[in-house]
C-alpha positions as CSV (number, residue, x, y, z in Angstrom):
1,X,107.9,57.7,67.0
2,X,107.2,59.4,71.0
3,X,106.2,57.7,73.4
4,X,104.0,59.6,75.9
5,X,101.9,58.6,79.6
6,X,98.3,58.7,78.2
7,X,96.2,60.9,79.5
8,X,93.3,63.4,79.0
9,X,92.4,65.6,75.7
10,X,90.1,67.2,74.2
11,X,88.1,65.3,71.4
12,X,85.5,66.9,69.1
13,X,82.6,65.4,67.9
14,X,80.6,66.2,64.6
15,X,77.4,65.0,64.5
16,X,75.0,65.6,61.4
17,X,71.4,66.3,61.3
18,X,69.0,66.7,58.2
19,X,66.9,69.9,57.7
20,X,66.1,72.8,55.6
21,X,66.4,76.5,54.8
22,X,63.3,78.6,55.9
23,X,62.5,82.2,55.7
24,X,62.9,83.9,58.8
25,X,59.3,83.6,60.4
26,X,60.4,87.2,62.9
27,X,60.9,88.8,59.4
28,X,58.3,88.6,57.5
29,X,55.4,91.0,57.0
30,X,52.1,90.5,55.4
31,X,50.3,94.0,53.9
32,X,46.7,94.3,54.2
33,X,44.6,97.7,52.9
34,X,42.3,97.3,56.2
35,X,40.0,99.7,53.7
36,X,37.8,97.8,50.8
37,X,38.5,99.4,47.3
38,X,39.8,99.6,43.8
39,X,43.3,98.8,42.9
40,X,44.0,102.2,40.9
41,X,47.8,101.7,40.7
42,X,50.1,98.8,41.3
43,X,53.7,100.3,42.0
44,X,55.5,96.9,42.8
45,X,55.9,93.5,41.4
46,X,57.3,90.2,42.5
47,X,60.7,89.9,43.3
48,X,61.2,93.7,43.6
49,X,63.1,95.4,46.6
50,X,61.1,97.9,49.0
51,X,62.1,100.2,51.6
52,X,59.8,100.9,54.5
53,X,56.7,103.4,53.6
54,X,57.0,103.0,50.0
55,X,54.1,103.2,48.3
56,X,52.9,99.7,47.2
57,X,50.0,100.2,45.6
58,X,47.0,103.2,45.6
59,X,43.4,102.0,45.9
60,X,40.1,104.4,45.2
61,X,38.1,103.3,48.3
62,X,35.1,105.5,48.9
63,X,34.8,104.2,52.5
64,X,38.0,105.3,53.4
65,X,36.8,109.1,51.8
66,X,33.8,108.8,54.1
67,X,36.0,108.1,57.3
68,X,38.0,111.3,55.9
69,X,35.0,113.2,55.8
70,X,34.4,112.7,59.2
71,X,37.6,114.1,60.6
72,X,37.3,117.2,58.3
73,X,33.9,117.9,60.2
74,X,35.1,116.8,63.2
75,X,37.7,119.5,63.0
76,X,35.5,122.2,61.9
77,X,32.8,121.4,64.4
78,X,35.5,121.9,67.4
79,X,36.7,125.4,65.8
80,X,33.8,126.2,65.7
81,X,33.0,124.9,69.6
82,X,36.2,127.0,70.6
83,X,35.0,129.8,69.8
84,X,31.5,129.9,71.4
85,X,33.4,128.7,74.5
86,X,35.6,131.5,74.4
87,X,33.0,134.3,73.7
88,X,30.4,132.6,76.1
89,X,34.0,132.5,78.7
90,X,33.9,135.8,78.5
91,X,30.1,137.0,78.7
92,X,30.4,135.4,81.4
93,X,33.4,136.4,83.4
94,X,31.8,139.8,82.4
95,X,28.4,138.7,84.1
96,X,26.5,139.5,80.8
97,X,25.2,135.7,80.3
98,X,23.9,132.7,83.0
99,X,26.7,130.4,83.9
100,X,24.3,128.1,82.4
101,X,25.4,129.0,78.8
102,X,29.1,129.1,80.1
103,X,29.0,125.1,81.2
104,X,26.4,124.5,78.3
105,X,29.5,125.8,75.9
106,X,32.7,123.9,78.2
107,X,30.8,120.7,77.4
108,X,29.8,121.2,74.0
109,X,33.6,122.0,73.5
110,X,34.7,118.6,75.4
111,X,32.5,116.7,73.1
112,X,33.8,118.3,69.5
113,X,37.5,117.3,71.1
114,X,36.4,113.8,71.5
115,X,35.0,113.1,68.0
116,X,37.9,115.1,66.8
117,X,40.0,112.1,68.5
118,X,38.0,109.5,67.7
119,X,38.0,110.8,64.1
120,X,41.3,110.9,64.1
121,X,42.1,107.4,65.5
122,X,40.4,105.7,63.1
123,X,42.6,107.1,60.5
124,X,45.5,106.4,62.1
125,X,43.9,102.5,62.4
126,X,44.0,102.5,58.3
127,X,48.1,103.6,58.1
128,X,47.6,108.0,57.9
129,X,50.1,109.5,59.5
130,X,49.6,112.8,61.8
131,X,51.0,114.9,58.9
132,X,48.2,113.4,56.7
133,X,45.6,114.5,59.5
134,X,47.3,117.9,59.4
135,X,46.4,118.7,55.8
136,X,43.4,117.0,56.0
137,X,43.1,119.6,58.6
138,X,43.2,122.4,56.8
139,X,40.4,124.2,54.7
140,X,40.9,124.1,51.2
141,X,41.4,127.0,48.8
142,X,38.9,129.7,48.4
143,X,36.6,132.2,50.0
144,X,32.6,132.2,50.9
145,X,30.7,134.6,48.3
146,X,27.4,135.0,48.4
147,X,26.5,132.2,50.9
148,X,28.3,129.8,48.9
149,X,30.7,126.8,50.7
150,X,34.6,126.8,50.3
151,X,36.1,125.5,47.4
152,X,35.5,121.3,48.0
153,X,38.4,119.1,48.2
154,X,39.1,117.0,45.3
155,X,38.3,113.8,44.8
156,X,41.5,112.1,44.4
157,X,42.7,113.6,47.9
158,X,39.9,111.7,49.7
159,X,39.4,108.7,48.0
160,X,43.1,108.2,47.6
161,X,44.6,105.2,49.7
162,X,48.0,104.5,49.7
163,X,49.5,101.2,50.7
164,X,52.9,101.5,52.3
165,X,55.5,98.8,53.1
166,X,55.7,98.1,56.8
167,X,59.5,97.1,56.3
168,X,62.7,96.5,54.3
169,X,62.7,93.4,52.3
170,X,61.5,91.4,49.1
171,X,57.9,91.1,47.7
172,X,57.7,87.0,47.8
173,X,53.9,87.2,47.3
174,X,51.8,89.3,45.2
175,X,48.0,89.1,45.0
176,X,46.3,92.5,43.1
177,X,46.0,94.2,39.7
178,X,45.3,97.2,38.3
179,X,41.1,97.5,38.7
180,X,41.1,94.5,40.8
181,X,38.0,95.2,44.0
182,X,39.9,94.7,47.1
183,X,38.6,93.5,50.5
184,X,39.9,95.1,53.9
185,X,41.2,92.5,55.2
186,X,43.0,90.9,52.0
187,X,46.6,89.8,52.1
188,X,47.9,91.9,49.2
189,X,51.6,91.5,49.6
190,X,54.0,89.5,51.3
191,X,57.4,91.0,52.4
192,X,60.4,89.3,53.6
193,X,63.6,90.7,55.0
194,X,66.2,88.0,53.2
195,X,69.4,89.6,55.2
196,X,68.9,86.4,57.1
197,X,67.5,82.9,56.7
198,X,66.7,79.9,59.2
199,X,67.9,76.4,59.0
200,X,65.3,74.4,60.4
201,X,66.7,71.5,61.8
202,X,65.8,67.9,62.7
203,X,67.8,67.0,65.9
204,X,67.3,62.9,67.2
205,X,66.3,62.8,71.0
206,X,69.5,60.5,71.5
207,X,71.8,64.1,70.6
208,X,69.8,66.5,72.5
209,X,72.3,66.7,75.4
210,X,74.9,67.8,72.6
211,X,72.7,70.5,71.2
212,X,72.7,73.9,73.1
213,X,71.4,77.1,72.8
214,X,73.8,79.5,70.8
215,X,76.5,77.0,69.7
216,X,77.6,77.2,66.6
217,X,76.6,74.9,63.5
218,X,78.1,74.7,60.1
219,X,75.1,74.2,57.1
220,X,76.0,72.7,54.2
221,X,73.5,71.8,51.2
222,X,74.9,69.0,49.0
223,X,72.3,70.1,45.9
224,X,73.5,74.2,45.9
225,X,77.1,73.4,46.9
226,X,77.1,75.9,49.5
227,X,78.0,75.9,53.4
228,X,77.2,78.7,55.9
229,X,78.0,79.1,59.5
230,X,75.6,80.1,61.9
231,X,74.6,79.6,65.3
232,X,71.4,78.0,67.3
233,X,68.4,80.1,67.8
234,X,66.1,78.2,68.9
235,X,65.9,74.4,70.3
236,X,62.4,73.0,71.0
237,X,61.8,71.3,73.9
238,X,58.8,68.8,73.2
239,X,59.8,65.3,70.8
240,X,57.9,64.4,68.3
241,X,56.1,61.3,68.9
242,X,56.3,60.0,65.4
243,X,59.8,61.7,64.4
244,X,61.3,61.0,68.2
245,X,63.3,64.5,67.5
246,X,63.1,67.8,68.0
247,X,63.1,71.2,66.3
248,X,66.1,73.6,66.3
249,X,66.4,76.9,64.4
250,X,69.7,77.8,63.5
251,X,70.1,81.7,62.1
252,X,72.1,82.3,58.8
């Protein structure tokens, strides 16, 4: 037995709040074609892993071969503009045509380059990358005999549209099949990074001098048998009137 002068110490204080585990809201993407089609292939399923820009799913979309179509002439149509500005650039310089023809030519130039661009932009709108404008870009195989056009591009290469996973994560929602018609603006899949959770958290308005931002919390569910540690992400600051507490968002 000591006997000691009292005096201060520290004293820690546990207090225990209900709640529940939530997916991470800042994780979570939802994949939408933005180009109406035909599901042609369905590459993932539920529950499968993905890695960012892999191919999800392929629709046939013949709008999406028609936006195509557009940048192929767009580019051709500025080639071709390039090269009456140059030769007219140079009848004139030589003083063998009117300036007239010169300016006529700079501005028919300007305007192929702004189609071109606002070709392009719309395909980059759908998900195409610029190395998919670049082999859109260029002609396909074959040579012009007796009047005839260049070999055409195939079918598959215009119509093809690939979906691509904007992320890392799980598929938690899936919502297409194989010959399914598909709307632009359908939510196809649903992907969720896991790597992290959120404990959403009930805390009463009496404890809300305890609760700060980045302390630590300790989650345990009673029904898993499992505890994780974690720390406060969030706290909100309105009360609700029929619950008299607040929201708090604690990162696992």
């Amino acid at each position: 037995i000591e006997v000691v002068e009292a005096g201060p110490a520290s004293m820690k204080i546990t207090l225990e709040f209900p709640g529940e585990i939530e997916l991470n809201k800042n994780k979570i993407a939802h994949v939408v074609p933005r180009v109406a089609g035909v599901a042609a292939e369905v590459r993932k399923n539920l529950g499968d892993l993905v890695k960012k820009n892999e191919t999800l799913a392929i629709l046939d979309s013949q709008g999406f071969a028609e936006t195509k179509s557009q940048y192929i002439q767009s580019v051709h149509r500025l080639e071709f503009a390039q090269a009456s500005f140059i030769r007219e650039e140079s009848l004139w310089k030589k003083k063998i045509s009117a300036e007239q023809d010169y300016l006529a030519s700079r501005h028919q130039l300007e305007e192929a380059e702004l189609a071109r661009q606002v070709a392009a932009q719309k395909l980059i709108s759908m998900g195409l990358s610029q190395a998919d404008l670049s082999v859109l870009a260029i002609e396909p195989e074959g040579t012009v005999k007796d009047r005839e056009v260049r070999t055409p591009f195939l079918h598959s290469l215009l119509t093809r549209y690939e979906l691509r996973s904007p992320m890392d994560g799980v598929i938690i929602e899936k919502h297409v099949a194989v010959g399914e018609t598909i709307k632009e603006d359908a939510n196809i899949f649903i992907i969720a990074d896991l790597s992290t959770v959120l404990a959403g958290i009930s805390v009463y308005a009496h404890d809300l001098n305890a609760i700060q931002m980045g302390q630590k919390v300790t989650v345990k569910s009673q029904v898993l048998n499992m505890t994780a540690t974690g720390t406060i992400s969030y706290l909100g600051p309105l009360i609700g009137e029929q619950t008299r507490t607040a929201k708090a968002y604690v990162s696992i």
